[in-house]
C-alpha positions in Angstrom: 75.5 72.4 170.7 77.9 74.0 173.1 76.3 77.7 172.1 72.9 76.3 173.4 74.3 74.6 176.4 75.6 78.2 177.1 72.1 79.5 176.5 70.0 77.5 178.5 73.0 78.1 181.1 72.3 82.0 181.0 68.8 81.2 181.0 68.9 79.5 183.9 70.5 82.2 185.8 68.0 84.7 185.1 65.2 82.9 187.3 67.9 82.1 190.0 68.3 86.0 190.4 65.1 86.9 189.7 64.1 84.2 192.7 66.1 85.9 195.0 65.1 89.6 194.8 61.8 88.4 194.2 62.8 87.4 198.3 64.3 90.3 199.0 61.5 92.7 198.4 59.0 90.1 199.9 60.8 90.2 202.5 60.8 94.2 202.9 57.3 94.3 202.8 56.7 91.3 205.0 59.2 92.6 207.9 57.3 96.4 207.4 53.5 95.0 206.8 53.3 91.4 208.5 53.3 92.4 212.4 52.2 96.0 213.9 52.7 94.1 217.2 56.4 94.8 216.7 56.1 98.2 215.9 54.3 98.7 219.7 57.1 96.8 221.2 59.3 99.0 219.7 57.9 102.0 220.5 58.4 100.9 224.4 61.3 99.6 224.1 62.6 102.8 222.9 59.8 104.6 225.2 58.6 106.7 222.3 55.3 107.9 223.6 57.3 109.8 226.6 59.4 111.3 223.8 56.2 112.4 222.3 53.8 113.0 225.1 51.5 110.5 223.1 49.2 107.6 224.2 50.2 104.4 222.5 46.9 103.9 220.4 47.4 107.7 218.7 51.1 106.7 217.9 49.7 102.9 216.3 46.9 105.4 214.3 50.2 107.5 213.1 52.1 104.8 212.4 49.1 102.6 210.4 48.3 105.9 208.1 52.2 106.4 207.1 53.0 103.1 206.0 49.8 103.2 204.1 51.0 106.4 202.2 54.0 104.5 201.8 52.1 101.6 199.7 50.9 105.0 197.7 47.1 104.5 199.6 47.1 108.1 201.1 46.9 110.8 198.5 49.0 113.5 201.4 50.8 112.6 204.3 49.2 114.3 206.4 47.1 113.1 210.2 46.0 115.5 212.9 46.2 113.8 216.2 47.3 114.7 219.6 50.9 114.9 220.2 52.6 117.3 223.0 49.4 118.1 224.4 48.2 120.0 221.2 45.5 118.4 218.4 47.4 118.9 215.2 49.1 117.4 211.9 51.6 115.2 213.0 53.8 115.3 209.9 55.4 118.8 208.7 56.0 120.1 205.4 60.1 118.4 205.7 58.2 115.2 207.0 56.3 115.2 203.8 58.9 115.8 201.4 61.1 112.8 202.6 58.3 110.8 202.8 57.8 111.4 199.2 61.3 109.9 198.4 61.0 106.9 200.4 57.5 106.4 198.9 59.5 106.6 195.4 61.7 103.5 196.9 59.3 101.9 198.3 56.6 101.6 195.4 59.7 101.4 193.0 61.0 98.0 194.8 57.0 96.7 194.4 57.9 97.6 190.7 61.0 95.8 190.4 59.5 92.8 192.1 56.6 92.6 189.6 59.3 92.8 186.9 61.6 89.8 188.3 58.3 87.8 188.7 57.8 88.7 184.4 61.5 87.6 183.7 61.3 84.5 186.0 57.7 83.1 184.5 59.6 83.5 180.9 62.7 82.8 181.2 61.2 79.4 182.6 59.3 79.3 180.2 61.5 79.7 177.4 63.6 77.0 179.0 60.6 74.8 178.4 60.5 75.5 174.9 64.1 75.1 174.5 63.8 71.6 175.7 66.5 72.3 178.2 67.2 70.2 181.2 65.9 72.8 183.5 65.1 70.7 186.1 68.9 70.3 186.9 70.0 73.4 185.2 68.2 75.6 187.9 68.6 74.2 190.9 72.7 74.3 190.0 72.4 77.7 188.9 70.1 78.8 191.7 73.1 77.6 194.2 75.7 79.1 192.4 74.2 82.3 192.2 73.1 82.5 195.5 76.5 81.7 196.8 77.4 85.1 195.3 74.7 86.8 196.6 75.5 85.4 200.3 79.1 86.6 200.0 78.2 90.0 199.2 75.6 90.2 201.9 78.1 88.0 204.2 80.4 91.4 203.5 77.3 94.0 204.3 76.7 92.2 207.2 79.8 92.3 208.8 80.1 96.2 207.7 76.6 97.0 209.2 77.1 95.4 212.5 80.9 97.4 213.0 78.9 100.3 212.4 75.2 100.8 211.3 75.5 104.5 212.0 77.7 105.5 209.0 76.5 102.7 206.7 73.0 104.1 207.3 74.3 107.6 206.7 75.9 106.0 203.7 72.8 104.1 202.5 70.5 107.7 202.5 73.8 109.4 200.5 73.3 106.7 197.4 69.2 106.5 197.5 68.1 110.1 198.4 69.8 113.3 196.8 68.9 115.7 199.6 69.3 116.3 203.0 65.6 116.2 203.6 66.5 112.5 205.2 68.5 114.7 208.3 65.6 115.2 210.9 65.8 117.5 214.0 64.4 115.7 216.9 63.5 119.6 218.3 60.9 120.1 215.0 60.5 116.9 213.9 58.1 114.6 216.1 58.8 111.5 212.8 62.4 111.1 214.0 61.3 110.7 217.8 59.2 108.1 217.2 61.7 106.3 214.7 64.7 106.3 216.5 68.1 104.8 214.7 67.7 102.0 217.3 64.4 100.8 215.5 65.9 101.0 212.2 68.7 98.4 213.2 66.0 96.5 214.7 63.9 96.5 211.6 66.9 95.5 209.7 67.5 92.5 211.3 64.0 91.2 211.4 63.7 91.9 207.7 67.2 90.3 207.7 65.7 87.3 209.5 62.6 86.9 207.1 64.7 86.7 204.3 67.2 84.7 205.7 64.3 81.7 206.5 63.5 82.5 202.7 66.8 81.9 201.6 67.2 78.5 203.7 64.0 77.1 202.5 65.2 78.0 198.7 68.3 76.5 198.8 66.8 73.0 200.7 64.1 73.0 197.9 67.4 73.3 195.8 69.4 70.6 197.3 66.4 68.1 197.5 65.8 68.5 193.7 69.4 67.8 192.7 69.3 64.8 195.2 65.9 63.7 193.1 67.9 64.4 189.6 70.3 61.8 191.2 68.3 59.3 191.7 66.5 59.5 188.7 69.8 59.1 186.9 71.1 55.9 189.4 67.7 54.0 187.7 
């Protein structure tokens, strides 16, 4: 009996985790996709179409066609427009070749997301079979494993915001294994419209998103158990 309280215990954990990366990569792609409004504020805030010689509409046209290649829509990365006073391709050969990689990331993430929606539906699912008190087992597990989770992030956080410049440099160390990721402003026109200052910025809104996620979790959490409690005061 113990063995398969420890069971349905692991089992519960599984869709607890699964739940919250299932967040985290919604809440990439929300943060990148949900708003191109943000991406024009940004670009004035950090005035990138003087640092480009561009008109605002051309730089939105760039902008739309590479996070489509990201989402693996575009077969080339690759967009002629006018940019320093000259009609041509605004990505080069090093633009491409980085893109690549973070393409890789970003359509792997998509993956992994797909995957932790699989192990959530059957790892519910199997709790079902079991017979297992799931309704109370998830919601404590849920909170318990997200506790974890918020310490770690709690600890990124704090990291981050003493210093996003060397944890970014950091970040593109562990995911990428070249120095294609080290743009020269002078040759490459993608690092003058993404400054480091709209990568902090894009941090914290997807931050933000997945923080609202998070909140709304746990309160769906906390009003079950109170439910389970009430159902057990009858």
């Amino acid at each position: 009996m113990a063995k398969k309280k420890w069971l349905h215990k692991i089992l519960a954990i599984l869709p607890s985790i699964s739940l919250i990366v299932i967040l985290l990569i919604s809440s990439f792609e929300i943060g990148a996709y949900g708003d191109w409004n943000f991406y024009e504020k940004e670009y004035e805030k950090y005035k990138v179409a003087d640092e480009l010689y561009m008109e605002m509409p051309d730089i939105m046209k760039v902008t739309k066609f590479m996070m489509s290649y990201l989402r693996g829509n575009e077969k080339k990365l690759s967009i002629e427009t006018e940019v320093e006073g000259n009609i041509q391709d605004f990505f080069n050969e090093k633009d491409r070749l980085h893109m690549a990689d973070v393409q890789g990331l970003f359509l792997g993430g998509l993956a992994i997301r797909r995957g932790a929606i699989i192990v959530l539906l059957f790892s519910m699912a199997a709790l079902v079979l079991m017979k297992a008190d799931w309704k109370r087992l998830i919601p404590q597990m849920y909170q318990r494993v997200l506790a974890v989770f918020l310490a770690l992030t709690a600890v990124a956080g704090f990291l981050f915001s003493r210093d996003f410049n060397k944890y970014f440099v950091i970040f593109h160390h562990i995911f990428f294994n070249n120095n294609l990721w080290i743009l020269d402003p002078a040759e490459d026109y993608m690092i003058r419209m993404l400054p480091e200052g709209f990568f902090y910025d894009m941090v914290m809104r997807i931050g933000s998103i997945f923080a609202v996620f998070l909140i709304v979790s746990l309160v769906c959490s906390i009003v079950q158990k109170k439910i389970n409690k009430r159902c057990d005061s009858r």
